[in-house]
mmCIF file of the N, C-alpha and C atoms, coordinates in Angstrom:
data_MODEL
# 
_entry.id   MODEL 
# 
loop_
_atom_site.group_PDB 
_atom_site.id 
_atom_site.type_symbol 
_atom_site.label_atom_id 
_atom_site.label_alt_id 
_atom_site.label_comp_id 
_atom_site.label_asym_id 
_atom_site.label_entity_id 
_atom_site.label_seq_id 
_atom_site.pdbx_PDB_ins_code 
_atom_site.Cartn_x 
_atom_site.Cartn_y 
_atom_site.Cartn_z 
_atom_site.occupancy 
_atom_site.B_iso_or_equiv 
_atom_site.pdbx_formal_charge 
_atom_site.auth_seq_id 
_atom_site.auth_comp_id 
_atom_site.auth_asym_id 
_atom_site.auth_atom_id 
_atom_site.pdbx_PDB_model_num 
ATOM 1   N N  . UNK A 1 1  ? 3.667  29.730  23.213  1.00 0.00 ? 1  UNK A N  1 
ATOM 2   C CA . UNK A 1 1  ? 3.063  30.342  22.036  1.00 0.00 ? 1  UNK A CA 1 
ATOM 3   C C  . UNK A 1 1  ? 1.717  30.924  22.463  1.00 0.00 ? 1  UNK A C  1 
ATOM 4   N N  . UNK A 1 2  ? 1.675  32.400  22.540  1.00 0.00 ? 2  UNK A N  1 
ATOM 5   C CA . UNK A 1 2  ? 0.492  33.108  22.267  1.00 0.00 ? 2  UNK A CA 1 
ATOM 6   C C  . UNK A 1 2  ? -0.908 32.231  21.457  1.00 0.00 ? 2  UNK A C  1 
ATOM 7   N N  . UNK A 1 3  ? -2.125 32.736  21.940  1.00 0.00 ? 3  UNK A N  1 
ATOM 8   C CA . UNK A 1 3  ? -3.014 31.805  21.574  1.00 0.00 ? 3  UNK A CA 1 
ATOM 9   C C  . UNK A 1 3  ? -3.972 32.135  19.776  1.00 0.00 ? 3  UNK A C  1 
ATOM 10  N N  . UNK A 1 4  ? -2.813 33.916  19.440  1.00 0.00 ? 4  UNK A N  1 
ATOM 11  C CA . UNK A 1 4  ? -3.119 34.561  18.440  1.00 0.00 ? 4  UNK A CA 1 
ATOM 12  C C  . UNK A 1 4  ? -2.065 33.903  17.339  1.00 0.00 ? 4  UNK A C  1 
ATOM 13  N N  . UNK A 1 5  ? -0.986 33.564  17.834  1.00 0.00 ? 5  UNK A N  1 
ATOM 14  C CA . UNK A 1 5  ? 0.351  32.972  16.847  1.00 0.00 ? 5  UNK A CA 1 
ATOM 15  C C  . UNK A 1 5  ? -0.233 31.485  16.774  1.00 0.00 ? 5  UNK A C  1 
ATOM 16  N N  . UNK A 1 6  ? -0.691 30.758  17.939  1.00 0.00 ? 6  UNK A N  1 
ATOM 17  C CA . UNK A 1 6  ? -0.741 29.213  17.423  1.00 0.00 ? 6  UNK A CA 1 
ATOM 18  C C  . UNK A 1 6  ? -2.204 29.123  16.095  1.00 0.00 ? 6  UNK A C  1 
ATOM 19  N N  . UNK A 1 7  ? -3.205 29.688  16.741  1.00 0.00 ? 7  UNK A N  1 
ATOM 20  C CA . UNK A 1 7  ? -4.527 30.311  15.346  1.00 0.00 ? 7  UNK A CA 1 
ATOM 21  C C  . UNK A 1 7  ? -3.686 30.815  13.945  1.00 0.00 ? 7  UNK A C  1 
ATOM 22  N N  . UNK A 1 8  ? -2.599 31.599  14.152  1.00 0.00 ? 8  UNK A N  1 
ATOM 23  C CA . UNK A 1 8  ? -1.747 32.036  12.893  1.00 0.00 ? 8  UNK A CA 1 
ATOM 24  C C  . UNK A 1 8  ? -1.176 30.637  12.331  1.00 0.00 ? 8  UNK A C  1 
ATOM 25  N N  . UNK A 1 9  ? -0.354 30.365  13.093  1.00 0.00 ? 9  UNK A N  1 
ATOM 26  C CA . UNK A 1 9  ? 0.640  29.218  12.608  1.00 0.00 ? 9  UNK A CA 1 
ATOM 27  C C  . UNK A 1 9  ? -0.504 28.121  12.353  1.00 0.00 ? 9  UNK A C  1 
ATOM 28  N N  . UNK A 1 10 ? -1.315 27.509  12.766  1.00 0.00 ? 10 UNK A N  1 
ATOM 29  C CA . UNK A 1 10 ? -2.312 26.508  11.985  1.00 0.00 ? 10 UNK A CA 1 
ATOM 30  C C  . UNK A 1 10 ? -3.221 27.369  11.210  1.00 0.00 ? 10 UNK A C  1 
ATOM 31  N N  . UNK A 1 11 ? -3.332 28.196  10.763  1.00 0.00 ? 11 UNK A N  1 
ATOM 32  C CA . UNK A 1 11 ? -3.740 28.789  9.566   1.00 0.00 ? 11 UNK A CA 1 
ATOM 33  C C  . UNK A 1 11 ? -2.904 28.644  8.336   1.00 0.00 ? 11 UNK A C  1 
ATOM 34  N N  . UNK A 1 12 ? -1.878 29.085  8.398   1.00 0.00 ? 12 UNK A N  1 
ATOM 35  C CA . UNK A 1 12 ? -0.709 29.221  7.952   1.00 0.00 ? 12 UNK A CA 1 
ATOM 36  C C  . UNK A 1 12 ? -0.526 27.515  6.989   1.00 0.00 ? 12 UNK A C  1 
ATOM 37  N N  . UNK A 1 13 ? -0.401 26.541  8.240   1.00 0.00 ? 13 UNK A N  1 
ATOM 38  C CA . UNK A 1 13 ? -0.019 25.275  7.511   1.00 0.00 ? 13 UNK A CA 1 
ATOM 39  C C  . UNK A 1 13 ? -1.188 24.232  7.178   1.00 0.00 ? 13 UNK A C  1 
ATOM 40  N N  . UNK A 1 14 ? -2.149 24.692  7.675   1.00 0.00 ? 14 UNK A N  1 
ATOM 41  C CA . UNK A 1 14 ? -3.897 23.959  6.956   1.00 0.00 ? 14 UNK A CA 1 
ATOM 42  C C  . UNK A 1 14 ? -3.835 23.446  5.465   1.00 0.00 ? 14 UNK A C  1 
ATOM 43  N N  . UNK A 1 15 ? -3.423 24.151  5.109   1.00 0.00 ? 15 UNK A N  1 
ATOM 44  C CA . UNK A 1 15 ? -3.239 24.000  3.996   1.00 0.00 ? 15 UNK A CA 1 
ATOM 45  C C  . UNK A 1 15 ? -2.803 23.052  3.143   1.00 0.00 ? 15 UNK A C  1 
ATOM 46  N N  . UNK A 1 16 ? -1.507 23.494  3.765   1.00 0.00 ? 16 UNK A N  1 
ATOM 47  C CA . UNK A 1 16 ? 0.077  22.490  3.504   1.00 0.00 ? 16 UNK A CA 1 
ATOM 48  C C  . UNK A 1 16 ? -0.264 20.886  3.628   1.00 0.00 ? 16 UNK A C  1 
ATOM 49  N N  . UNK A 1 17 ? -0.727 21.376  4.835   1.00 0.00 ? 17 UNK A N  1 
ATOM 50  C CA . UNK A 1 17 ? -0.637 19.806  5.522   1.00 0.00 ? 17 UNK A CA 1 
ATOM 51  C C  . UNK A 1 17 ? -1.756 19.255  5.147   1.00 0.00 ? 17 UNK A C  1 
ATOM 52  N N  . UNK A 1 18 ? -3.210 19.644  4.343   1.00 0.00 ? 18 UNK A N  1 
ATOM 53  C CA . UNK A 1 18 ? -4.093 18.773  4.151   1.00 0.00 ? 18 UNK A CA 1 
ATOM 54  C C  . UNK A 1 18 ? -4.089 18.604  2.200   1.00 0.00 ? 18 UNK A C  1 
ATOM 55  N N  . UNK A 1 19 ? -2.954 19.594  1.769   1.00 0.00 ? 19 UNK A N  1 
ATOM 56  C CA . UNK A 1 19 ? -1.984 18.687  0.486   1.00 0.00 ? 19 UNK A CA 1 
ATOM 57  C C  . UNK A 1 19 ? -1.239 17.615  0.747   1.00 0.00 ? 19 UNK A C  1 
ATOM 58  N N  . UNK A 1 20 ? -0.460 17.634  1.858   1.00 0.00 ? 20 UNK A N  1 
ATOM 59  C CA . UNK A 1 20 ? 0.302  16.262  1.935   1.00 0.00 ? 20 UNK A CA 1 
ATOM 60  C C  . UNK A 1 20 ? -0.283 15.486  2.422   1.00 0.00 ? 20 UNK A C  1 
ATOM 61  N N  . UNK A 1 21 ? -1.863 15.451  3.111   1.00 0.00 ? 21 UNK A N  1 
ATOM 62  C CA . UNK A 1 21 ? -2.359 14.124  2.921   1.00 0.00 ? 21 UNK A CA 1 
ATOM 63  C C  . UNK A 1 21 ? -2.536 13.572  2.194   1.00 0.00 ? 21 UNK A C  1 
ATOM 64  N N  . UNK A 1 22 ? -3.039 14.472  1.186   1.00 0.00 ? 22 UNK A N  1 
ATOM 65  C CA . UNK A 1 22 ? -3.818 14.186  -0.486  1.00 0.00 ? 22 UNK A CA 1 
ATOM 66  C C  . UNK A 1 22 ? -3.180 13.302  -1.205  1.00 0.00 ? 22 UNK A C  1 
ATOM 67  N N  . UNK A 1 23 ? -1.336 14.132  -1.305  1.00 0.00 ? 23 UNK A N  1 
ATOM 68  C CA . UNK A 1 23 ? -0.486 13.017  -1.572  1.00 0.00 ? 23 UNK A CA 1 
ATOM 69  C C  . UNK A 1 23 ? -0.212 11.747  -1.242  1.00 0.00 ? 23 UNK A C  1 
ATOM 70  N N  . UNK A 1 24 ? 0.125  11.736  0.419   1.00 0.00 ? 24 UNK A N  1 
ATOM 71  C CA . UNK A 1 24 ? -0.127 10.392  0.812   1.00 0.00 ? 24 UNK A CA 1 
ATOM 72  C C  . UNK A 1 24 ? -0.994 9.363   0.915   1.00 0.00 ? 24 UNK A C  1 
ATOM 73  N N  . UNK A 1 25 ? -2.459 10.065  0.516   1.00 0.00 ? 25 UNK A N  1 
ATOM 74  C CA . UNK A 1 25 ? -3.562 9.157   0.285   1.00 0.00 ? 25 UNK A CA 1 
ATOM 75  C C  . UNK A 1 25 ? -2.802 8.447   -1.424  1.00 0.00 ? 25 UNK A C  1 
ATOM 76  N N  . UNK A 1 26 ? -2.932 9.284   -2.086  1.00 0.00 ? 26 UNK A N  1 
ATOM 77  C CA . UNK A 1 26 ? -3.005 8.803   -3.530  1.00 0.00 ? 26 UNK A CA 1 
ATOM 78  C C  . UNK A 1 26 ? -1.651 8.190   -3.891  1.00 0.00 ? 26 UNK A C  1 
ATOM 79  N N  . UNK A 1 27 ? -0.438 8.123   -2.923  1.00 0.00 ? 27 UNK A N  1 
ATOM 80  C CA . UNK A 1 27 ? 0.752  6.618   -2.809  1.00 0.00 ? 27 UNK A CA 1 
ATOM 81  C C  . UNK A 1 27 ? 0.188  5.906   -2.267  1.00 0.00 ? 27 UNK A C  1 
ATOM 82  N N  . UNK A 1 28 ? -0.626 5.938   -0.950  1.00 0.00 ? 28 UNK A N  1 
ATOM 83  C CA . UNK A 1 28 ? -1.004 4.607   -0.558  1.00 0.00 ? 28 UNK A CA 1 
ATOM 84  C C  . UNK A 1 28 ? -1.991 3.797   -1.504  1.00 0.00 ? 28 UNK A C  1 
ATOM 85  N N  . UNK A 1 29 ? -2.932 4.391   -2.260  1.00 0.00 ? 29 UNK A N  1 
ATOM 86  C CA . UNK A 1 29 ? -3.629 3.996   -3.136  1.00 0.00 ? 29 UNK A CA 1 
ATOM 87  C C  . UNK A 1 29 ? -3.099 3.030   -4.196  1.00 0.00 ? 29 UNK A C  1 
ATOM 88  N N  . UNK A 1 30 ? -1.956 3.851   -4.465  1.00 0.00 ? 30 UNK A N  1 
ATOM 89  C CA . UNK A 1 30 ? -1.502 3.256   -5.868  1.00 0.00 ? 30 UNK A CA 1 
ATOM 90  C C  . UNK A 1 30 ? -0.798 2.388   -5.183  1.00 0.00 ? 30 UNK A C  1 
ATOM 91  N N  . UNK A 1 31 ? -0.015 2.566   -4.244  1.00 0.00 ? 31 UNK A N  1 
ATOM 92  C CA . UNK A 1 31 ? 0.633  0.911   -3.175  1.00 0.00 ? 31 UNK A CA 1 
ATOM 93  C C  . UNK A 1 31 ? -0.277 0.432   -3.307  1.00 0.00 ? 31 UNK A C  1 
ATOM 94  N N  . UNK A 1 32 ? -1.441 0.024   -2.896  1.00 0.00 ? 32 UNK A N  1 
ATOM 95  C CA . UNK A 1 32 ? -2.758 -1.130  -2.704  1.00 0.00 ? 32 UNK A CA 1 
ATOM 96  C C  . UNK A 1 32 ? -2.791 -1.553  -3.971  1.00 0.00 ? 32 UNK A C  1 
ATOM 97  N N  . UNK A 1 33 ? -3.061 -1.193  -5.185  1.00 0.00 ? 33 UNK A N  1 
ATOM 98  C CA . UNK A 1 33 ? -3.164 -1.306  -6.497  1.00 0.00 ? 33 UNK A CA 1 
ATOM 99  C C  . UNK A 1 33 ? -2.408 -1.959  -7.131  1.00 0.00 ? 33 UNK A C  1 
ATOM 100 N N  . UNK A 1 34 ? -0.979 -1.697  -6.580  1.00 0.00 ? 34 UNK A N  1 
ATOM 101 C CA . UNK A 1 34 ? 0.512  -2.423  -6.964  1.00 0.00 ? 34 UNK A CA 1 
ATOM 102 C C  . UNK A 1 34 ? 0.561  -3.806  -6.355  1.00 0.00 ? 34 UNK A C  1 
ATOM 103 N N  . UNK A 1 35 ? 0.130  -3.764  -4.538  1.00 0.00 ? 35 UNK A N  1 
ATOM 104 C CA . UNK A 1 35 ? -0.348 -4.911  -4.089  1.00 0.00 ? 35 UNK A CA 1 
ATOM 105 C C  . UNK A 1 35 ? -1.377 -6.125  -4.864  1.00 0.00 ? 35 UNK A C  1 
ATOM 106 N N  . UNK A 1 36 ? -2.136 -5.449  -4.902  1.00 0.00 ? 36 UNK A N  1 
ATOM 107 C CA . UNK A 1 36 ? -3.427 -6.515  -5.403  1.00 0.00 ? 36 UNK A CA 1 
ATOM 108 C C  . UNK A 1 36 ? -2.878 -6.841  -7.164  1.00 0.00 ? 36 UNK A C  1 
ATOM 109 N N  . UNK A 1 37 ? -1.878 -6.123  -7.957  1.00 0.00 ? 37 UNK A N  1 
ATOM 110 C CA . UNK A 1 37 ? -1.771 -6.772  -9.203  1.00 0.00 ? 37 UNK A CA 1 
ATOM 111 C C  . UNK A 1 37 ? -0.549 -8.284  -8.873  1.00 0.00 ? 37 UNK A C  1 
ATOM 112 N N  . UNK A 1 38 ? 0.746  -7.640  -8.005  1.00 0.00 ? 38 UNK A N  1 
ATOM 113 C CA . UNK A 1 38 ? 1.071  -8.506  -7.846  1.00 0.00 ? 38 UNK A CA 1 
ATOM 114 C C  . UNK A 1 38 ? 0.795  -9.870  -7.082  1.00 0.00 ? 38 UNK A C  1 
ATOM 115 N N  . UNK A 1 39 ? -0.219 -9.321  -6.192  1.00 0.00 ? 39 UNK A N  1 
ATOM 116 C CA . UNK A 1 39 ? -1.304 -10.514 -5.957  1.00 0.00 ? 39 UNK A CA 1 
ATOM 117 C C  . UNK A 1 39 ? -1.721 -11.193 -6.634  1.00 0.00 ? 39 UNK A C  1 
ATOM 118 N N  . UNK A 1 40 ? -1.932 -11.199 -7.895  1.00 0.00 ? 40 UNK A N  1 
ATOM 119 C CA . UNK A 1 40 ? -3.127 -11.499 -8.558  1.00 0.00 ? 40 UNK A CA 1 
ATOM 120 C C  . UNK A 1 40 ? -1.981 -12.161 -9.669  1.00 0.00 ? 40 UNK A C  1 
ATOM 121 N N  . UNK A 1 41 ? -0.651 -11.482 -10.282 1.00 0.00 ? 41 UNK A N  1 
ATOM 122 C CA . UNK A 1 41 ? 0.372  -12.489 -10.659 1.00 0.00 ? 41 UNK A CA 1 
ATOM 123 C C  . UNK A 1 41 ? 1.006  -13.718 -9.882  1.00 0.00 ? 41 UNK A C  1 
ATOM 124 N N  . UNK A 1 42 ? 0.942  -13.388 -8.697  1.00 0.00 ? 42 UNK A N  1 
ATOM 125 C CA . UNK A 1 42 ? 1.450  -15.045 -7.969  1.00 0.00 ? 42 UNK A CA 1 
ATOM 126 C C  . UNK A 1 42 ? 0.381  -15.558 -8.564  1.00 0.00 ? 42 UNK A C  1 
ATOM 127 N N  . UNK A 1 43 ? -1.102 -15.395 -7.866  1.00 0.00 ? 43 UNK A N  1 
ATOM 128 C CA . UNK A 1 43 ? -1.873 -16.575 -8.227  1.00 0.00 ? 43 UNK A CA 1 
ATOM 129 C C  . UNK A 1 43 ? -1.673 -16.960 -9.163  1.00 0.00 ? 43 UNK A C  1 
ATOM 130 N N  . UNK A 1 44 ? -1.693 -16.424 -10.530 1.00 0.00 ? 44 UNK A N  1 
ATOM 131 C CA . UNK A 1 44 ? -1.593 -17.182 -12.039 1.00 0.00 ? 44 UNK A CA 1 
ATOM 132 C C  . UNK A 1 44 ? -0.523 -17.569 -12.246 1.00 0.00 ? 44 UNK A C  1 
ATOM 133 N N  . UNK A 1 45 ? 0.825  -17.218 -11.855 1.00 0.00 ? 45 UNK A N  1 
ATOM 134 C CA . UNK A 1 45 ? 1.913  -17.996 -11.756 1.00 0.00 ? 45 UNK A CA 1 
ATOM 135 C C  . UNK A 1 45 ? 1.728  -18.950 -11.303 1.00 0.00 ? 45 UNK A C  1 
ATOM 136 N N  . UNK A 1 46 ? 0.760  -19.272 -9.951  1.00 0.00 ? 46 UNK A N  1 
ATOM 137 C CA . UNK A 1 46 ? 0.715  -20.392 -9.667  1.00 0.00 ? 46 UNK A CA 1 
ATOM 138 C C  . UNK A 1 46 ? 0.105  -21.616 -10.150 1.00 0.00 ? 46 UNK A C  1 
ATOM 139 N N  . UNK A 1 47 ? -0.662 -21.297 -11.591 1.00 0.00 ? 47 UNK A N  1 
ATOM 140 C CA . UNK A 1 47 ? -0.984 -22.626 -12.223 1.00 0.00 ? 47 UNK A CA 1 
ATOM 141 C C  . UNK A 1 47 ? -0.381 -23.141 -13.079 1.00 0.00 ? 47 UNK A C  1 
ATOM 142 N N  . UNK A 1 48 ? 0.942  -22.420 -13.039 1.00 0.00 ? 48 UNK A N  1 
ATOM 143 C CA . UNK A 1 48 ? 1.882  -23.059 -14.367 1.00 0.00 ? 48 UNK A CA 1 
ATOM 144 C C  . UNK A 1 48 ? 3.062  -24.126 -13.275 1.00 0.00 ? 48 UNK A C  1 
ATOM 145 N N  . UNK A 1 49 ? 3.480  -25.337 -14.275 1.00 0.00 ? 49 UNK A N  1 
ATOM 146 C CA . UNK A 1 49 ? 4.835  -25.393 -13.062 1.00 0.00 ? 49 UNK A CA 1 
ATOM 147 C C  . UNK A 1 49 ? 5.497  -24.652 -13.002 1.00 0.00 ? 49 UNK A C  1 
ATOM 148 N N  . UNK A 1 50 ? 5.853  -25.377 -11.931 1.00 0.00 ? 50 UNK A N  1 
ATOM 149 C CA . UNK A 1 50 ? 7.477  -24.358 -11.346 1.00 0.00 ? 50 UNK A CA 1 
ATOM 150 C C  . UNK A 1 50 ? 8.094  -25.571 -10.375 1.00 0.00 ? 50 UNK A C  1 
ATOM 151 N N  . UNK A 1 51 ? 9.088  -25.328 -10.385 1.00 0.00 ? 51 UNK A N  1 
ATOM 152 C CA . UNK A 1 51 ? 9.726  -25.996 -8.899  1.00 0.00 ? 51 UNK A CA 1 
ATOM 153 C C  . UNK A 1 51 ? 9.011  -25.535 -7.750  1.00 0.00 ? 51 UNK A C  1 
ATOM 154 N N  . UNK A 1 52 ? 8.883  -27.003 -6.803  1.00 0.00 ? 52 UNK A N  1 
ATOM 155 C CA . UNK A 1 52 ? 7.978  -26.707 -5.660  1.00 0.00 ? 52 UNK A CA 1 
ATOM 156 C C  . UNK A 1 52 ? 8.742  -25.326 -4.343  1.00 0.00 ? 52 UNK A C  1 
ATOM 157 N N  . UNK A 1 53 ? 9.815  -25.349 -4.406  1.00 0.00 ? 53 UNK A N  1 
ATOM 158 C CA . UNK A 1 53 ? 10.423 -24.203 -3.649  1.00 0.00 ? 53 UNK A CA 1 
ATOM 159 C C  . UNK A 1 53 ? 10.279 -22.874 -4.446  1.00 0.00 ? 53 UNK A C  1 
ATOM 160 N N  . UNK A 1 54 ? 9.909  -22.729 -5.455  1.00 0.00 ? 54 UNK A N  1 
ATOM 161 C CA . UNK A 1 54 ? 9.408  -21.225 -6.107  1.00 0.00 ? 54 UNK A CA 1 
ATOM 162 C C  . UNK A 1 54 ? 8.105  -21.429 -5.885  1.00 0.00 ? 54 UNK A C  1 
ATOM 163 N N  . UNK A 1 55 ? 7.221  -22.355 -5.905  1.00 0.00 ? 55 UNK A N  1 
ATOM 164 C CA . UNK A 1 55 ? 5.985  -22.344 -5.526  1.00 0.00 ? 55 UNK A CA 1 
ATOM 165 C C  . UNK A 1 55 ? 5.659  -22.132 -3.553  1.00 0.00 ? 55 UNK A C  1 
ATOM 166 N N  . UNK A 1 56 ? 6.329  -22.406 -3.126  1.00 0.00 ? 56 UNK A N  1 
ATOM 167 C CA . UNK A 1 56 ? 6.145  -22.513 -1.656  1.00 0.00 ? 56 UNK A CA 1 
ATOM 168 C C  . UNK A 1 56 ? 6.575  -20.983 -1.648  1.00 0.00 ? 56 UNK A C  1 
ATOM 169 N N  . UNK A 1 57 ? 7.559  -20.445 -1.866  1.00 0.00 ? 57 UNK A N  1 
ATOM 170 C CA . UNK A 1 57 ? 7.589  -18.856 -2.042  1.00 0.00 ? 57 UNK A CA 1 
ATOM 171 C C  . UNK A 1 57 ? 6.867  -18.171 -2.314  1.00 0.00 ? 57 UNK A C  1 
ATOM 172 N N  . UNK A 1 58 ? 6.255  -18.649 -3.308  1.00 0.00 ? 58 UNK A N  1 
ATOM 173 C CA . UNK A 1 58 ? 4.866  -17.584 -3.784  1.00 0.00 ? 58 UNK A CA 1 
ATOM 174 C C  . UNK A 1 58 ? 3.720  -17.701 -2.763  1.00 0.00 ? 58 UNK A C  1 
ATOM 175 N N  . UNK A 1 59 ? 3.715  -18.632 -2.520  1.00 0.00 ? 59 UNK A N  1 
ATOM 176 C CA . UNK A 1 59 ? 2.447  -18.669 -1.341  1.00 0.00 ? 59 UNK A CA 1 
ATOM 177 C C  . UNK A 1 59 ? 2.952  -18.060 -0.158  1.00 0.00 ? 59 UNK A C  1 
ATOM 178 N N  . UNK A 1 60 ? 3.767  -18.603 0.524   1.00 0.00 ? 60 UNK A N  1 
ATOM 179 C CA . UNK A 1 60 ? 4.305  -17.488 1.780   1.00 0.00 ? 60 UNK A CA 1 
ATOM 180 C C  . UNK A 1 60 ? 3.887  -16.120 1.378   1.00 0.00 ? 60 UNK A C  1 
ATOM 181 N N  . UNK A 1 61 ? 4.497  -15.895 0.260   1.00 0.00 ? 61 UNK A N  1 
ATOM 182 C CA . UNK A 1 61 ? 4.299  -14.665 -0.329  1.00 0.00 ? 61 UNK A CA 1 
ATOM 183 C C  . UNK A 1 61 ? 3.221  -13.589 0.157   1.00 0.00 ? 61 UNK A C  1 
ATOM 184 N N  . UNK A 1 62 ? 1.753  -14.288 -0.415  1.00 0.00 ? 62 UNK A N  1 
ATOM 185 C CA . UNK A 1 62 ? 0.257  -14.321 -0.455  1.00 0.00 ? 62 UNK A CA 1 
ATOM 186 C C  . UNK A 1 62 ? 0.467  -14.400 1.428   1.00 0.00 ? 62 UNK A C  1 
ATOM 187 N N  . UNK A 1 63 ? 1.353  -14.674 1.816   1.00 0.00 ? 63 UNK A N  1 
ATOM 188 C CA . UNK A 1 63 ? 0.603  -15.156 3.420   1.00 0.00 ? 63 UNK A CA 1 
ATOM 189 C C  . UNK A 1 63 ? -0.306 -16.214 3.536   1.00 0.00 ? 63 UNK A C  1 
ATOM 190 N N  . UNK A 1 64 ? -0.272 -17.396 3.042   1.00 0.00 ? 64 UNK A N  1 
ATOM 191 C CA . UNK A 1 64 ? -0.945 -18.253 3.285   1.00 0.00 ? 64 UNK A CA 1 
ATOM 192 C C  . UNK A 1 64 ? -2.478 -17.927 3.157   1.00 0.00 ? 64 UNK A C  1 
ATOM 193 N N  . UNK A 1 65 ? -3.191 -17.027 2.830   1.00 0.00 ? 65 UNK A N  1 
ATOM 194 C CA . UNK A 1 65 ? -4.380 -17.140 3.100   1.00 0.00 ? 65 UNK A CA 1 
ATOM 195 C C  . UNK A 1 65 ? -4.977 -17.331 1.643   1.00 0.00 ? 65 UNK A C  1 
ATOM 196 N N  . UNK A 1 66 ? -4.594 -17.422 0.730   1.00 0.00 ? 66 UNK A N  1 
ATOM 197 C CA . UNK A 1 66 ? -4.843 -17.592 -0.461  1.00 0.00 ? 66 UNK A CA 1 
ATOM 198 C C  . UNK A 1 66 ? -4.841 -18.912 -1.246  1.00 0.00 ? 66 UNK A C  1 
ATOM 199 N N  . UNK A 1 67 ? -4.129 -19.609 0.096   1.00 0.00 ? 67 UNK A N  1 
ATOM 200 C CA . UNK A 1 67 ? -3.573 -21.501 -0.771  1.00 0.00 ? 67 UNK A CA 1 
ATOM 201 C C  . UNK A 1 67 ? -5.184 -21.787 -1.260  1.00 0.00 ? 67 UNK A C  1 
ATOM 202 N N  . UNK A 1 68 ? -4.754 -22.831 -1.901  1.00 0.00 ? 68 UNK A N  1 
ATOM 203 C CA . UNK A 1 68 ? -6.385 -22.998 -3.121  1.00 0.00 ? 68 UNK A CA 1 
ATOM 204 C C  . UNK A 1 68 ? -6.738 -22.435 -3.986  1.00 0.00 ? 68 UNK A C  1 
ATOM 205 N N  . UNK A 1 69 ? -6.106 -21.492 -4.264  1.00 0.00 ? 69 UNK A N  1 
ATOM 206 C CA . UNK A 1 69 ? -6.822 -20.495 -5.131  1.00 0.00 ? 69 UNK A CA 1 
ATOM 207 C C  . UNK A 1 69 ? -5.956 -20.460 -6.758  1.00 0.00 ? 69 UNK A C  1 
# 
C-alpha cells in the first residue's frame, strides 16, 4: 500500500473506528454497573437464610474477597 492510500484508508476509518470505541466503552460501562448491582444483591442475599450450599455459592460467586461483609 502506497503511503497516499494508507493516509486515505486511515482517514477514511478514523472515524468509524473511534465510534466503535465509544460503543464499546459505554457496554463495558454498563457491564461494570450490572457487575457491581449484582454484587451488591449477593451481599444482601447474604443476610437472609438460605441453605449453606446456596450460601457458599454466593460467595465463590463474589470470589471470596468479600466474605464478612
Amino acid at each position: 500500500m502506497s503511503g497516499m492510500k494508507a493516509v486515505h484508508y486511515w482517514h477514511e476509518n478514523e472515524e468509524r473506528w473511534y465510534r466503535q470505541c465509544l460503543r464499546i466503552e459505554k457496554v463495558c460501562d454498563e457491564l461494570e454497573q450490572r457487575v457491581d448491582e449484582l454484587e451488591q444483591a449477593i451481599i444482601d442475599a447474604d443476610k437472609y437464610p438460605m441453605p449453606l450450599e446456596l450460601r457458599q455459592k454466593l460467595k465463590k460467586a463474589l470470589g471470596g474477597n468479600h466474605a464478612g461483609q
